[in-house]
LOVEX-30606 format. One record per residue (C-alpha): residue number from 1; residue in one letter; x, y, z. Coordinates in steps of 0.5 Angstrom, whole numbers, plus 500, padded with zeros to 3 digits. Last residue first. Example, Ala and Ser with C-alpha at 12.3 -4.5 7.8 and 13.67 -1.06 7.14 Angstrom:
<pts>
PT   paro   kollum    xx    yy    zz
PT      2        S   527   498   514
PT      1        A   525   491   516
</pts>
This chain:
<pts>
PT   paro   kollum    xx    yy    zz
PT    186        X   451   667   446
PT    185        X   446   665   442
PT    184        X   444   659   447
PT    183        X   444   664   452
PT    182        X   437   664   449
PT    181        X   434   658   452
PT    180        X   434   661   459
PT    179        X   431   667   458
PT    178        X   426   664   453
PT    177        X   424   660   458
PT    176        X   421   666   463
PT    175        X   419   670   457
PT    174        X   414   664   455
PT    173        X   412   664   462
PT    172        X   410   671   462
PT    171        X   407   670   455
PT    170        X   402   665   458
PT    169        X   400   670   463
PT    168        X   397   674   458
PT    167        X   397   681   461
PT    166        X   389   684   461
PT    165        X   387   689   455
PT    164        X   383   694   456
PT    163        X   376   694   456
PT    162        X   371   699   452
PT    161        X   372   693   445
PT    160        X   369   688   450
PT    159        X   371   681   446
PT    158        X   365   677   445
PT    157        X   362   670   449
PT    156        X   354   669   447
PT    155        X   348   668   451
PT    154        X   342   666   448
PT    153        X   335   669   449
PT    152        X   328   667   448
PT    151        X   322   671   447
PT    150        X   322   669   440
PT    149        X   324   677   437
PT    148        X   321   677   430
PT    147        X   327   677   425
PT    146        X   323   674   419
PT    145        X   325   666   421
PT    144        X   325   667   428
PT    143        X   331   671   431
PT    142        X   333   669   438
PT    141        X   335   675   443
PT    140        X   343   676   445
PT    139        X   345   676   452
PT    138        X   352   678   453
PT    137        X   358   675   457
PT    136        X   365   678   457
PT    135        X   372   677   454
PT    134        X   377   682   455
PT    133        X   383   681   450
PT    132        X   389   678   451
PT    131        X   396   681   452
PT    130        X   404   680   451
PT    129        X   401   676   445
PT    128        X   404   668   446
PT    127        X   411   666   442
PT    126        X   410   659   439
PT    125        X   410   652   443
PT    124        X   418   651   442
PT    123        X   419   657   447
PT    122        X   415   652   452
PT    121        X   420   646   450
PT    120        X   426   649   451
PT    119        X   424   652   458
PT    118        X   422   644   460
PT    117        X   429   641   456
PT    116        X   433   648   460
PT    115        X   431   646   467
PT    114        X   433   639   465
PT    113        X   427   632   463
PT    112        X   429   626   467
PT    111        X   422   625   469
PT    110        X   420   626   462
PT    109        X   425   621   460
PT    108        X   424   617   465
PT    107        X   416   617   463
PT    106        X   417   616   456
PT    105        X   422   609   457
PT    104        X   417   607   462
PT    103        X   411   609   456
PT    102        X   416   604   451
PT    101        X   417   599   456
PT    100        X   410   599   458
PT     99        X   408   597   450
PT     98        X   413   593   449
PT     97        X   411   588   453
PT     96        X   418   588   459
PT     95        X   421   581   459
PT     94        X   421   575   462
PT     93        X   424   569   461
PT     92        X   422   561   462
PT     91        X   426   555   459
PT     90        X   422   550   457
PT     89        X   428   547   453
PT     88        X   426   550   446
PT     87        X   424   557   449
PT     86        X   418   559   454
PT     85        X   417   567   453
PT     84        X   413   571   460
PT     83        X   411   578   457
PT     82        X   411   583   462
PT     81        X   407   589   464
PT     80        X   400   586   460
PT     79        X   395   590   457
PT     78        X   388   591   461
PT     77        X   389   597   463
PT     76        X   390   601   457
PT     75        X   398   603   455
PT     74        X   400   609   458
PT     73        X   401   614   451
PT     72        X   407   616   449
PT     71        X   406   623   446
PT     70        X   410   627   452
PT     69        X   415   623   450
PT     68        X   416   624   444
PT     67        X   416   632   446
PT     66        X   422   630   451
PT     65        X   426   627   446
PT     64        X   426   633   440
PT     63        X   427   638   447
PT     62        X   434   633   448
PT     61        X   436   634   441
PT     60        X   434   642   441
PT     59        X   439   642   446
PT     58        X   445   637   443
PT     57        X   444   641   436
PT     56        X   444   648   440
PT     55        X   450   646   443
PT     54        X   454   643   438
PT     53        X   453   649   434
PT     52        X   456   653   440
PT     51        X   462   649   440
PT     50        X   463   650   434
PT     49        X   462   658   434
PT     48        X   467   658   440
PT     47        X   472   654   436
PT     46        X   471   659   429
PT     45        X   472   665   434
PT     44        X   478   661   436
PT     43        X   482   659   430
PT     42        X   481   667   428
PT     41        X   477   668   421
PT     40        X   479   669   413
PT     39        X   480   662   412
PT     38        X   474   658   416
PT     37        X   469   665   411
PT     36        X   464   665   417
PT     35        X   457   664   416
PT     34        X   453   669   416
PT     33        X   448   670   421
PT     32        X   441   668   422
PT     31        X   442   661   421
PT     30        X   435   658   424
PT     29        X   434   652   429
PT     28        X   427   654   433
PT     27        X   425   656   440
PT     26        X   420   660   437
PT     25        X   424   666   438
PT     24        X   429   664   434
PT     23        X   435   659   436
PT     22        X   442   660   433
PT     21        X   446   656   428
PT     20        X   453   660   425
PT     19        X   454   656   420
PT     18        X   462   655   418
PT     17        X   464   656   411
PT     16        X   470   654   406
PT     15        X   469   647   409
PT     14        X   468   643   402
PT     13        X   462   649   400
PT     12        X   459   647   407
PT     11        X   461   647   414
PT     10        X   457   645   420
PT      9        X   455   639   418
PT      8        X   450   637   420
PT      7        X   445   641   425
PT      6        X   439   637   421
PT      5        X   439   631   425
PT      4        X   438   637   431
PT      3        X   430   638   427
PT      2        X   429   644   421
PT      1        X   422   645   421
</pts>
């Protein structure tokens, strides 16, 4: 998965070509394109696409940061939220322990989180299937050893095959950020 550190640069072969980044479906970082020639193309399409670059490295940046937030544990109960430190002369500081400054960080940064970050990271968990399968509950019999009926029955999930398939309602939500992730592209 290429990440926003590995937008750069965005030429190559000594800048005789200029990637042309964009976001797939699955919210990641691709060069789909091909790169313009930098001395065959307009200064202003070269401009533009810089621009764009930089947008989906800034974009795919401020995902990176939300998705690490979202995996910054809340300390345990017991671990302190401040940490008293006594110098050579007595003097007494606080500070923030570590473990509470990393989860408050984590929390602003969730909290901070734009329109765009919340989409991004919605599309960067994969495109669901515009339907699911209807699952119903039957009751099966348990077998003995030689395939007599016990008189006990369990009762399983399976797909019913006679049934249509229902909207996903996860892919709903998927389209709702991808529209508002793929201007990007543009």
């Amino acid at each position: 998965m290429i990440r926003s550190t590995d937008i750069q640069p965005d030429t190559y072969k000594s800048g005789a070509y200029l990637r042309r980044w964009s976001i797939s479906e699955n919210g990641q970082a691709v060069c789909v394109e091909d790169a313009y020639p930098v001395a065959d193309t307009e200064q202003a399409t070269l401009d533009a696409q810089s621009d764009r670059n930089a947008g989906i490295k800034q974009a795919l940046a401020d995902v990176e940061a939300l998705e690490s937030a979202r995996l910054v544990a809340e300390p345990e109960g017991d671990v302190p939220k401040t940490v008293t430190e006594t110098d050579a002369e007595g003097n007494e500081t606080e500070r923030p322990y570590e473990p509470w400054a990393k989860y408050d960080a984590a929390q602003a940064t969730i909290a901070g989180a734009t329109d765009l970050m919340n989409a991004f990271e919605v599309v960067r968990k994969g495109k669901p299937s515009e339907t699911l399968p209807v699952i119903i509950e039957v009751e099966r019999p348990i077998l003995d050893e030689e395939g007599n009926d016990t008189g006990v029955v369990e009762v399983v999930e399976e797909v019913d095959e006679e049934a249509d398939s229902v909207a996903n309602p996860a892919y709903a939500e998927w389209q709702t950020a991808w529209a508002s992730v793929s201007p990007l592209n543009d």
